[in-house]
Backbone as ProteinMPNN parsed JSONL, in Angstrom:
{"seq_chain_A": "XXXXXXXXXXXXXXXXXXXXXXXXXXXXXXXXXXXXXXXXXXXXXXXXXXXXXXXXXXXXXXXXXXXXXXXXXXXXXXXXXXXXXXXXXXXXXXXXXXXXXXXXXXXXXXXXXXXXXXXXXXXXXXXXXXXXXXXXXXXXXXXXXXXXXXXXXXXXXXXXXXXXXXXXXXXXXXXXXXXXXXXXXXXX", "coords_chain_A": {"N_chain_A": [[187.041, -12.345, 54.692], [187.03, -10.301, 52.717], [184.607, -10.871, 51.28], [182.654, -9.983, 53.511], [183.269, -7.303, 54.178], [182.785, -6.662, 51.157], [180.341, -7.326, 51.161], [179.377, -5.409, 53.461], [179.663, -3.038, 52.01], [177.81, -3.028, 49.817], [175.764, -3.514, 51.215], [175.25, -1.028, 52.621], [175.344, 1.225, 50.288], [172.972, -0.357, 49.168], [171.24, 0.605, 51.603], [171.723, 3.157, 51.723], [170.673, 3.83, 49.023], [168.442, 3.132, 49.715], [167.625, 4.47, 52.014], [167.829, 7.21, 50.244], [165.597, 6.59, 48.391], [163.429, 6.382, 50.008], [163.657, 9.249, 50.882], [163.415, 10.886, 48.893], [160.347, 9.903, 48.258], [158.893, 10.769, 50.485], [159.338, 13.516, 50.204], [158.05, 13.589, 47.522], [155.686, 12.715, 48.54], [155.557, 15.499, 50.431], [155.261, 17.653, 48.379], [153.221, 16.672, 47.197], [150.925, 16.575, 49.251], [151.742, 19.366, 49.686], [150.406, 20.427, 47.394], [147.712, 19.555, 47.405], [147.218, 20.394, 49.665], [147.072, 23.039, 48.686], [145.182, 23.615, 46.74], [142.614, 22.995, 48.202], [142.956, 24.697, 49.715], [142.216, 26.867, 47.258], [139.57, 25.486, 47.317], [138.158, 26.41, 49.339], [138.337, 29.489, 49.197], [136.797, 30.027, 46.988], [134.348, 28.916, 47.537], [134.058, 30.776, 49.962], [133.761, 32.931, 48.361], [131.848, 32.06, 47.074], [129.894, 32.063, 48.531], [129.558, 34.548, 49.713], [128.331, 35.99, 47.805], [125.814, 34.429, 47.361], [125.176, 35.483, 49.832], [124.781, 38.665, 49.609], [123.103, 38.801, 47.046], [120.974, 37.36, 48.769], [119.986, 38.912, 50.263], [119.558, 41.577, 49.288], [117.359, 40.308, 47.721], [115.887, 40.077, 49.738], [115.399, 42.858, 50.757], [113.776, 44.172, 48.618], [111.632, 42.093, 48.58], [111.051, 42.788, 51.354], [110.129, 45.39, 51.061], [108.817, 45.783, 49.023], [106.017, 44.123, 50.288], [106.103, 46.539, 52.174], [105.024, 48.221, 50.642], [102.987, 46.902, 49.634], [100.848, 47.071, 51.662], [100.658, 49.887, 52.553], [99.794, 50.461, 50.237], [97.436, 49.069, 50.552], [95.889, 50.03, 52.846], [96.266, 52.51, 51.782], [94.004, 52.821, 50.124], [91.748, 51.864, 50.951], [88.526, 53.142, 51.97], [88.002, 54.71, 53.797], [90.248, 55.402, 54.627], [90.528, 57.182, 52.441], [88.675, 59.177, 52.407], [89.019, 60.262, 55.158], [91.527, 61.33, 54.499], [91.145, 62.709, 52.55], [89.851, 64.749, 53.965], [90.976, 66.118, 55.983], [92.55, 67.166, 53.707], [91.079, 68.963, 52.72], [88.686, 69.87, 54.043], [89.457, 71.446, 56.494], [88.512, 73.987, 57.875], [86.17, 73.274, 59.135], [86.141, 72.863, 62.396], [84.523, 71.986, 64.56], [83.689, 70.051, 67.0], [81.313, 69.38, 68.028], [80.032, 68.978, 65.78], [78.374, 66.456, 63.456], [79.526, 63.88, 61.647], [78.429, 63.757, 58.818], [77.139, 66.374, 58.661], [79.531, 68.305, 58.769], [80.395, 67.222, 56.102], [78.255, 68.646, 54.448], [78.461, 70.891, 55.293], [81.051, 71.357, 54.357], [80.331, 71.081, 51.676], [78.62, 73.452, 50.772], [80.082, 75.842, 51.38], [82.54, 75.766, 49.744], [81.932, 75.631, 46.699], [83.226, 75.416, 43.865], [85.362, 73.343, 44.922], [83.298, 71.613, 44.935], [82.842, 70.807, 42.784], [83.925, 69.124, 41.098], [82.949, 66.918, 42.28], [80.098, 67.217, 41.528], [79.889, 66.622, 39.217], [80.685, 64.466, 38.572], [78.572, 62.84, 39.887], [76.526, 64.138, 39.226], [74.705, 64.821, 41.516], [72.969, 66.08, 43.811], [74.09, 68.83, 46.477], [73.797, 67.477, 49.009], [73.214, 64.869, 48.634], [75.632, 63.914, 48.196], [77.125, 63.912, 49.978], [75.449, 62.774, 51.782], [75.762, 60.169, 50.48], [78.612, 59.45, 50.471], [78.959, 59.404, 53.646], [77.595, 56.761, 54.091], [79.132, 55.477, 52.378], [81.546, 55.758, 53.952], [80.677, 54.522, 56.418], [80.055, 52.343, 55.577], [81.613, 48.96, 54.87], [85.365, 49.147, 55.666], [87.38, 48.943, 53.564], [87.313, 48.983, 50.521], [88.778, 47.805, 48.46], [89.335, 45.612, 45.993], [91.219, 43.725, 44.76], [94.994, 44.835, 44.136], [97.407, 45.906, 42.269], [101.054, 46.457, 42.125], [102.197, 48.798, 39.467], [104.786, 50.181, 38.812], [107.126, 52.371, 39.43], [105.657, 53.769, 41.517], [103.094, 53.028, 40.483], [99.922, 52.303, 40.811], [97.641, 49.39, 40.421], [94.548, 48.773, 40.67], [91.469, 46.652, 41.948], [88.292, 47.23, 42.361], [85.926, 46.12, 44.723], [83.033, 44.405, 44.818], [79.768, 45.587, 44.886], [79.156, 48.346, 45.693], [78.125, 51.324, 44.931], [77.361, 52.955, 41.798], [77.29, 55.606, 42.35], [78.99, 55.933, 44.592], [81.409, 54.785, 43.189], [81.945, 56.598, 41.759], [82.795, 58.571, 43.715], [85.031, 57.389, 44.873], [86.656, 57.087, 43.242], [86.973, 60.213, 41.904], [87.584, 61.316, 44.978], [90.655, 59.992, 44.874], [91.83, 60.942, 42.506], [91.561, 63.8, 43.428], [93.62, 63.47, 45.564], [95.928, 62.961, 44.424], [97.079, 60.553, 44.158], [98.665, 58.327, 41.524], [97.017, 56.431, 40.617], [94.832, 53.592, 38.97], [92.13, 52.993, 38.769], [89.599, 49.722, 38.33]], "CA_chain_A": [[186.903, -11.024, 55.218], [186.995, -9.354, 52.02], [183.474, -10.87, 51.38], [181.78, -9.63, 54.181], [183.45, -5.938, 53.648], [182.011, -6.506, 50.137], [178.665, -6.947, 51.436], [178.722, -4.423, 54.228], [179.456, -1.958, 51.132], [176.844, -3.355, 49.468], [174.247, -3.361, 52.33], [175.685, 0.484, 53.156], [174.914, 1.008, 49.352], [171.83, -0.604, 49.492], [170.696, 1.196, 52.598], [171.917, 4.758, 50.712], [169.805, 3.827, 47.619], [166.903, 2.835, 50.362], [167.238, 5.816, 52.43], [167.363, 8.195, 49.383], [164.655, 6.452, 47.365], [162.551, 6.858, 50.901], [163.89, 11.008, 51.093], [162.62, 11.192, 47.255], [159.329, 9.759, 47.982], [159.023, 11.66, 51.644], [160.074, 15.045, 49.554], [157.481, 13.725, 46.471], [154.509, 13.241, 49.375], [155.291, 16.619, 50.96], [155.049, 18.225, 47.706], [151.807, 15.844, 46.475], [150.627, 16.993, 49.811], [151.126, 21.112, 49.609], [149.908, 21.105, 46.073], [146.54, 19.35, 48.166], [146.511, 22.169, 50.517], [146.794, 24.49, 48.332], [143.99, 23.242, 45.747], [141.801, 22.711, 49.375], [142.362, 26.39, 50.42], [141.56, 28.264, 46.618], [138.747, 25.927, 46.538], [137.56, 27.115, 49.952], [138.333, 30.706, 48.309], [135.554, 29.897, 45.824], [133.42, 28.468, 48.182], [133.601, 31.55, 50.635], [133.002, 34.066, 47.727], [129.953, 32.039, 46.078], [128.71, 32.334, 49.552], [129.37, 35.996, 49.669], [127.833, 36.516, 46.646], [124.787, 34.303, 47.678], [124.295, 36.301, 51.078], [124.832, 39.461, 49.364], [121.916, 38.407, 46.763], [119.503, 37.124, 49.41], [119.557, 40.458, 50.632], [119.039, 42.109, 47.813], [116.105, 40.186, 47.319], [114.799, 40.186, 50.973], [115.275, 43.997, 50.935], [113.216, 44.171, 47.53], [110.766, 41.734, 49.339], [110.252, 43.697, 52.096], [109.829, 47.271, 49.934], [107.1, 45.178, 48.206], [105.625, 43.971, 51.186], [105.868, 47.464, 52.717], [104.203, 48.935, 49.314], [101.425, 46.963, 49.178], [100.187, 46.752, 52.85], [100.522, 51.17, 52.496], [98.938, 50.583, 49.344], [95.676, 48.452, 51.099], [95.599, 51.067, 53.856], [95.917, 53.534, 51.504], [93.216, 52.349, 49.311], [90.768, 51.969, 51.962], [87.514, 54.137, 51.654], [87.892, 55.248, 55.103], [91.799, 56.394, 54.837], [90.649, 58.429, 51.593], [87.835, 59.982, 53.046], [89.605, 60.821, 55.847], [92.862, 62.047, 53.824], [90.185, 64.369, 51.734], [88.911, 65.697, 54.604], [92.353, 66.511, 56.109], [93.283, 68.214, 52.791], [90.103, 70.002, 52.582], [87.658, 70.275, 55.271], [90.188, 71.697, 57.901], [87.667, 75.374, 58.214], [85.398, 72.61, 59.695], [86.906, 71.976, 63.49], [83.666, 71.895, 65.253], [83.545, 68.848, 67.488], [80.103, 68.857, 68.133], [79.385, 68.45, 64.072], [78.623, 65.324, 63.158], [80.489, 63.908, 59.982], [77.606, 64.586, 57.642], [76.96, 67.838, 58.802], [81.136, 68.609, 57.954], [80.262, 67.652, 54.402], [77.676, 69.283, 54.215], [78.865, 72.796, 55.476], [82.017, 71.747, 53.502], [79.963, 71.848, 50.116], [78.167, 74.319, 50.882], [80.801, 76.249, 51.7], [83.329, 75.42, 48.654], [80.91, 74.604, 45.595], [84.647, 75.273, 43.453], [85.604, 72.065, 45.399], [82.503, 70.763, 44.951], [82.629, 70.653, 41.324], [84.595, 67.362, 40.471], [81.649, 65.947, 42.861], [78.767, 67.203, 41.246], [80.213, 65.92, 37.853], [81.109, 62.43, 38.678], [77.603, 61.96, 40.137], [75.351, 64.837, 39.163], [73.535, 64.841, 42.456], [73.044, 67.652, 45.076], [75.607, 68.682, 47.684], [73.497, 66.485, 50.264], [73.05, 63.497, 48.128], [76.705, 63.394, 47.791], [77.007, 64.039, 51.794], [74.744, 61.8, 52.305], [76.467, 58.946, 49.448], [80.2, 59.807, 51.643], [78.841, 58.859, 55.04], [77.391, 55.509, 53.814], [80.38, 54.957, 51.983], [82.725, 55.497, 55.011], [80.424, 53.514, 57.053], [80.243, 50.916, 55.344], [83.245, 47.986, 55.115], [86.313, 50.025, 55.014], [87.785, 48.205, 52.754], [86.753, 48.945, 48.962], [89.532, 46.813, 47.567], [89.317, 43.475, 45.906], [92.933, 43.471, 45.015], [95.405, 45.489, 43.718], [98.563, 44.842, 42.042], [101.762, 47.504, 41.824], [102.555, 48.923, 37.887], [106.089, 50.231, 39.305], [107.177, 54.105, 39.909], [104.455, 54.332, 42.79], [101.65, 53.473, 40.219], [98.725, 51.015, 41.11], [96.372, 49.463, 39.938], [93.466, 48.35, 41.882], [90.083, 46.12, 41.566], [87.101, 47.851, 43.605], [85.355, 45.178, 45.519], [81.472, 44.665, 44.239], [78.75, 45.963, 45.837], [79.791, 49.718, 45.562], [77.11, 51.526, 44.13], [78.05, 53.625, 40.887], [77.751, 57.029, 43.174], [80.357, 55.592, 45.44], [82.57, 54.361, 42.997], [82.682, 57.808, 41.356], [83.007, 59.458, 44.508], [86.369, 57.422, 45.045], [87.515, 57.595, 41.815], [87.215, 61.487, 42.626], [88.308, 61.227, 45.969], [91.99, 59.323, 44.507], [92.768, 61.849, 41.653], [91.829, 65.139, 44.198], [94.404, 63.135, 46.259], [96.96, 63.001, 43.782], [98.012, 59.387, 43.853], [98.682, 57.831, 40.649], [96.312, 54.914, 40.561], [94.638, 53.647, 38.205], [90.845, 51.465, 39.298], [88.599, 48.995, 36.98]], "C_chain_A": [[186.566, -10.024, 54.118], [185.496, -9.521, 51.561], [182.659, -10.071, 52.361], [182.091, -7.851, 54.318], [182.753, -5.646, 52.802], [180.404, -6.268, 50.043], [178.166, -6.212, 52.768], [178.534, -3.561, 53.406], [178.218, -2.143, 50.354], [175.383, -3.154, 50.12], [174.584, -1.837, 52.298], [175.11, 1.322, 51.903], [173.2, 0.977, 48.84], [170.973, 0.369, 50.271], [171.134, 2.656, 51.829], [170.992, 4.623, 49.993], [168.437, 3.866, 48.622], [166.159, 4.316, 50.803], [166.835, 7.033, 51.524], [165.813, 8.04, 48.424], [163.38, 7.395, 48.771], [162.453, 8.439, 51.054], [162.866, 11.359, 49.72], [161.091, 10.955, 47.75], [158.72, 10.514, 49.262], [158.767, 13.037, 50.815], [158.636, 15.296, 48.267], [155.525, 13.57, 47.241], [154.586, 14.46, 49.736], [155.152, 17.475, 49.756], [153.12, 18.266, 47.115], [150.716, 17.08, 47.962], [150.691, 19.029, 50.089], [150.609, 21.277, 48.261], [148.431, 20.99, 46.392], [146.213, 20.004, 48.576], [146.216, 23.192, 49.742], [145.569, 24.315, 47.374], [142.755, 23.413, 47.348], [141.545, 24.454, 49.448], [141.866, 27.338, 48.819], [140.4, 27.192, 46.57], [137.501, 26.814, 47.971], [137.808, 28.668, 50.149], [136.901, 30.858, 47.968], [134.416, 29.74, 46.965], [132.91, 29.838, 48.839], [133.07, 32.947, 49.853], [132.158, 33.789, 46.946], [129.129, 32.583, 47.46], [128.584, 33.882, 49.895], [128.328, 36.873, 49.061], [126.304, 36.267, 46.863], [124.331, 34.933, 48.805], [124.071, 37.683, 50.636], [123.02, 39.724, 48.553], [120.55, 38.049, 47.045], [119.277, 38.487, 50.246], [119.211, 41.507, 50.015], [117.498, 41.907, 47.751], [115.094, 40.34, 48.513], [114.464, 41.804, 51.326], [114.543, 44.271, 49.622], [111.985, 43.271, 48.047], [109.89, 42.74, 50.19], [109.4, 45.384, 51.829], [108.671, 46.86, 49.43], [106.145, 44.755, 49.131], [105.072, 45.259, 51.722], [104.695, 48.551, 52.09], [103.074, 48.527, 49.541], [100.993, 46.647, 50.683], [100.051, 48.723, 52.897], [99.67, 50.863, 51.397], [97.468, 50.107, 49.916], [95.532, 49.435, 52.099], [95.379, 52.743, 53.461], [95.113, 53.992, 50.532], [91.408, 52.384, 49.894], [89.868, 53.172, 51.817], [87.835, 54.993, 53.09], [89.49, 55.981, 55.32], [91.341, 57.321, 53.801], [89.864, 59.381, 51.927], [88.685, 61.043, 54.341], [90.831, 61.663, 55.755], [91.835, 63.364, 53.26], [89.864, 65.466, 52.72], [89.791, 66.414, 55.297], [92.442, 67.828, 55.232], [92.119, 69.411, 52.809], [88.759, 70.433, 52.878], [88.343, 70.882, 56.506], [89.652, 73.189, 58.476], [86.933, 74.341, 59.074], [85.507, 72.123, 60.801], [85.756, 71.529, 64.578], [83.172, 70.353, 66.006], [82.53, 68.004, 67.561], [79.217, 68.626, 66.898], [79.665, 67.353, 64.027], [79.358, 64.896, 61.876], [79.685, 64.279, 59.086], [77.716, 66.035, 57.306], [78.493, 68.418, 58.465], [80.874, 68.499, 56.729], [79.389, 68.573, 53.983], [77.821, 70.81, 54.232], [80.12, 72.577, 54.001], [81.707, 71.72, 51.935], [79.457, 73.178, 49.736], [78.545, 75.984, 51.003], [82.086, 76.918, 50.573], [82.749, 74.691, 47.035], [81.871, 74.522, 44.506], [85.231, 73.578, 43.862], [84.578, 70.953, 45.02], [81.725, 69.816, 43.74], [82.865, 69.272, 41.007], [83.466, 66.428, 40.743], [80.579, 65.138, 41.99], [79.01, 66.803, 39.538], [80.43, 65.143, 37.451], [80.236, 62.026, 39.271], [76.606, 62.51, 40.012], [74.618, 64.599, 40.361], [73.518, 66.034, 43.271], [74.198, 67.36, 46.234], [74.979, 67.681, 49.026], [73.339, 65.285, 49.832], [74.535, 62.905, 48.319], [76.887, 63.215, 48.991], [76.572, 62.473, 52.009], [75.688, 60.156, 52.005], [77.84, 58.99, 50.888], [79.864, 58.686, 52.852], [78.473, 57.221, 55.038], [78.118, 54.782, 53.119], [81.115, 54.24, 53.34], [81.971, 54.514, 55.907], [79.837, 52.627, 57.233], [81.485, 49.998, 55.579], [84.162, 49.45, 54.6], [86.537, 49.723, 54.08], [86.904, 47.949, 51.523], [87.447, 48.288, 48.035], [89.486, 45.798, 47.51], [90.143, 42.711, 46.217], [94.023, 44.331, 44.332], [97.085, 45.488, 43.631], [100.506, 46.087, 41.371], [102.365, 47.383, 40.17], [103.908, 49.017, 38.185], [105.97, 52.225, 39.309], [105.449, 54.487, 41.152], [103.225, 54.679, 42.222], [100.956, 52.147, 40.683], [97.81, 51.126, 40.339], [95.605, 48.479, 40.493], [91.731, 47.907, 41.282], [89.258, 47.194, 42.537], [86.311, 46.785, 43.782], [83.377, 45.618, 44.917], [80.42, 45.321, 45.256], [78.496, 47.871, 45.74], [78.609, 50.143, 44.797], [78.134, 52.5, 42.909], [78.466, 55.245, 41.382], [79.129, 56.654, 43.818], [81.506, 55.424, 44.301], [83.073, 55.539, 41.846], [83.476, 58.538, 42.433], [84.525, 59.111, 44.778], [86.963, 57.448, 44.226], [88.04, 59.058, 41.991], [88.084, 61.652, 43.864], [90.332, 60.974, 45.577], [92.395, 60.167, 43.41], [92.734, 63.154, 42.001], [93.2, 64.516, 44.379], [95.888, 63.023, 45.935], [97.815, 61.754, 43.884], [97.599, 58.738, 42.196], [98.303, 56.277, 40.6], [95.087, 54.596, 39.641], [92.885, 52.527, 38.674], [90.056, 51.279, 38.294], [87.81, 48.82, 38.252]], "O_chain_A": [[185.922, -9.014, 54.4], [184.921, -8.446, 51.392], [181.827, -9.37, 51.786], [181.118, -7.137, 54.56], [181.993, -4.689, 52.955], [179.629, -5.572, 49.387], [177.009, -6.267, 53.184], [177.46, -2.969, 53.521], [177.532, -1.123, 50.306], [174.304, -2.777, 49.663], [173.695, -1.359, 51.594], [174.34, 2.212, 52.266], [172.482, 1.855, 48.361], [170.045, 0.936, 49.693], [170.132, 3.038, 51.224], [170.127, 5.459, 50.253], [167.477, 4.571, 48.313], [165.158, 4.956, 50.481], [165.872, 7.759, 51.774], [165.135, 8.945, 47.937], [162.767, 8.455, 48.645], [161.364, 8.949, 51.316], [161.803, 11.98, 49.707], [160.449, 11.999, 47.633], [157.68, 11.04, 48.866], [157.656, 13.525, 51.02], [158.173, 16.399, 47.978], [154.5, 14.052, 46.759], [153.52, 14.991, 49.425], [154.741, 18.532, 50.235], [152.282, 19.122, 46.832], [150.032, 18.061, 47.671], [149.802, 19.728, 50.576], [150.342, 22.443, 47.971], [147.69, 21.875, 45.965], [145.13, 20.534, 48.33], [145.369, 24.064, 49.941], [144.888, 25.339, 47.416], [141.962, 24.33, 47.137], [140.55, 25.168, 49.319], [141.236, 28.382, 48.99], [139.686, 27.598, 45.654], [136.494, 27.49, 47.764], [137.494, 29.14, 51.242], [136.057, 31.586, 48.491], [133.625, 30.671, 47.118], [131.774, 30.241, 48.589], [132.314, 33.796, 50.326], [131.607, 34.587, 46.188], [128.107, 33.268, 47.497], [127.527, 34.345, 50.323], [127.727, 37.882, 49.431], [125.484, 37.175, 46.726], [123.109, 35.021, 48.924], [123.099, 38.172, 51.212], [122.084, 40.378, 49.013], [119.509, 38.157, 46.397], [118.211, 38.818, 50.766], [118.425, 42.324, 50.495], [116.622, 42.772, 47.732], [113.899, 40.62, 48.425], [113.49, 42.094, 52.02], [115.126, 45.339, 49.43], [110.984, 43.966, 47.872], [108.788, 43.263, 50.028], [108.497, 46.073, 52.302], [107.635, 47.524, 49.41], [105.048, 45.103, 48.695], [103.85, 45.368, 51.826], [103.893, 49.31, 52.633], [102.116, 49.287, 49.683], [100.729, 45.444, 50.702], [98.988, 48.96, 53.47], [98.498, 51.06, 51.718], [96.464, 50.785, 49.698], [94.332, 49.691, 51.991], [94.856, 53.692, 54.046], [95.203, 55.114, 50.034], [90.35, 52.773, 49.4], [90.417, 54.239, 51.542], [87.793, 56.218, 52.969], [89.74, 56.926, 56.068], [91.678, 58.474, 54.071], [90.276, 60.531, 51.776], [88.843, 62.264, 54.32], [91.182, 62.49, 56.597], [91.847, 64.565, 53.529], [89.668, 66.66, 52.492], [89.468, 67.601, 55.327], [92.433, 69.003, 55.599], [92.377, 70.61, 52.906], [87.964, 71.11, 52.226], [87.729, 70.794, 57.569], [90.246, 73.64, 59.455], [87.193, 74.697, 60.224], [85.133, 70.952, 60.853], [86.093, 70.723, 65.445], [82.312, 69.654, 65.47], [82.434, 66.789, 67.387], [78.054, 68.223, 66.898], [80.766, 66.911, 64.355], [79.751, 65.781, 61.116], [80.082, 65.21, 58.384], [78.113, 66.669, 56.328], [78.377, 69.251, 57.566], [81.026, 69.502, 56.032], [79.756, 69.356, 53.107], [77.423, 71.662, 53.438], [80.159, 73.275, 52.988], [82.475, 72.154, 51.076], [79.732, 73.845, 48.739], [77.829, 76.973, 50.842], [82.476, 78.085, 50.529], [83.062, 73.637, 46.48], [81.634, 73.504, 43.856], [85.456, 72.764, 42.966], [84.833, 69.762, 44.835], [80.868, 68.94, 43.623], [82.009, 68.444, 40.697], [83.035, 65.532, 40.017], [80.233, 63.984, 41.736], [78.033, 66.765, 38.79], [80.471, 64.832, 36.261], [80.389, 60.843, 39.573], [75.585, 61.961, 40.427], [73.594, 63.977, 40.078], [74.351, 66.923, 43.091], [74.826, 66.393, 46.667], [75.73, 67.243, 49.897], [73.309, 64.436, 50.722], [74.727, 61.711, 48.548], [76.805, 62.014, 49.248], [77.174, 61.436, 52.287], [76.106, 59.338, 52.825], [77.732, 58.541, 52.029], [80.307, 57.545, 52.983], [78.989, 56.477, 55.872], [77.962, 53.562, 53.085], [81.263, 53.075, 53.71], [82.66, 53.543, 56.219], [79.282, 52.094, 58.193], [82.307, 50.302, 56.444], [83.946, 50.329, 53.765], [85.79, 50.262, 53.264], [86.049, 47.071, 51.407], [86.989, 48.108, 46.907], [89.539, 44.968, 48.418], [90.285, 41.78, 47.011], [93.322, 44.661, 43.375], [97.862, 45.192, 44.54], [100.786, 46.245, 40.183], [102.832, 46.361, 39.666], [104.519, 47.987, 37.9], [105.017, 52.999, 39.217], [104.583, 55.357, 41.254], [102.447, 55.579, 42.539], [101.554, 51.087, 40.866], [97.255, 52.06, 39.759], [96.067, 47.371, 40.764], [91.017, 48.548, 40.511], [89.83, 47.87, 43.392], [85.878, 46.399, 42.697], [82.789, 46.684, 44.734], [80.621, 45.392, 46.469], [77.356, 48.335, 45.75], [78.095, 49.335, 44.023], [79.337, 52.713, 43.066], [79.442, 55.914, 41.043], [80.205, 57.137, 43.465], [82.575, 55.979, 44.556], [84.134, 55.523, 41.222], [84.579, 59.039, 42.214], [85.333, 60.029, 44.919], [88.091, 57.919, 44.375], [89.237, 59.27, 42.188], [89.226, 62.099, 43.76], [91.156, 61.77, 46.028], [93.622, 60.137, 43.313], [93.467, 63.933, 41.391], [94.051, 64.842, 43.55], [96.822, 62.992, 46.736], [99.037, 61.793, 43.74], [96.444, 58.698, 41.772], [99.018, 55.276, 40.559], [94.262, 55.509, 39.597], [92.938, 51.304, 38.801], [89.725, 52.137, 37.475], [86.709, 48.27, 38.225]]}, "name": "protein", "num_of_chains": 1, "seq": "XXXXXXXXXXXXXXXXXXXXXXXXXXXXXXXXXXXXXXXXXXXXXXXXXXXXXXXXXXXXXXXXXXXXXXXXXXXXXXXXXXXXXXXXXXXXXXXXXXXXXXXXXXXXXXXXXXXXXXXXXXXXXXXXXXXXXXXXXXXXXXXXXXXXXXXXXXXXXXXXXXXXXXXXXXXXXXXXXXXXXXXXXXXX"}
């Protein structure tokens, strides 16, 4: 009897040492395991503020995209022989409202009219106030489009090819035309 006392204490013993080793290693997973979680959640921390950082950045650049985008599609429209002509004539043909004038006949009164204005003209192509008239109208209706290509400097300057063909009258006249106009652009 005293044997089998001996080895219930023993098993009881046993089973203590079992159960505790099992609590210890129970106690040394739930630890193993929150030190896991917690490594898991700072690194999806990291994760959610690279991605912050990268959405923040692609916006940045898509809003810097689009500004450049927006620039140079105003810039080709506003390059155009036919927008400057038509901007000039805005700024300074507006005595001229007569419907039934044809466009020549507008330049023409409007040199005729303003030979002060007409100065820059007659100095960037030496010709008469109807030659230049004349030059204008065969400008404008020709291709709109006098640009080759044209490529932004920065602070809202350009600089711009002129497309061949252009005779040397014309490509004073827009040269003229673009520094009346007061944009800072610069054409070869």
């Amino acid at each position: 009897m005293t044997e089998i006392i001996l080895s219930t204490n023993v098993d009881i013993k046993v089973r203590r040492m079992l159960l505790k080793s099992k609590e210890d290693i129970a106690k040394k997973n739930e630890r193993i395991i929150a030190e896991k979680e917690k490594l898991i959640a700072e690194k999806d921390k990291r994760i959610t503020e690279t991605k912050a950082v990268h959405t923040l950045l692609m916006n940045e650049l898509n809003l810097k995209y689009e500004k450049a985008v927006f620039a140079r599609a105003h810039l080709e429209s506003m390059l155009s022989v036919r927008f400057l002509i038509e901007t000039f004539e805005q700024r300074f043909c507006k005595k001229i409202r007569n419907l039934n004038v044809s466009r020549i006949d507008k330049w023409k009164a409007y040199f005729s009219e303003s030979s002060d204005r007409f100065a820059p003209f007659a100095a960037a192509t030496s010709l008469s106030e109807t030659a230049v008239s004349d030059e204008i109208h065969s400008l404008f209706n020709s291709k709109s489009a006098c640009i080759h290509s044209s490529h932004i400097l920065g602070n809202d300057a350009f600089a711009i090819h002129v497309r061949k063909g252009l005779s040397a009258t014309q490509l004073d006249l827009v040269n003229v035309m673009i520094k009346i106009s007061g944009w800072d652009v610069t054409v070869t």
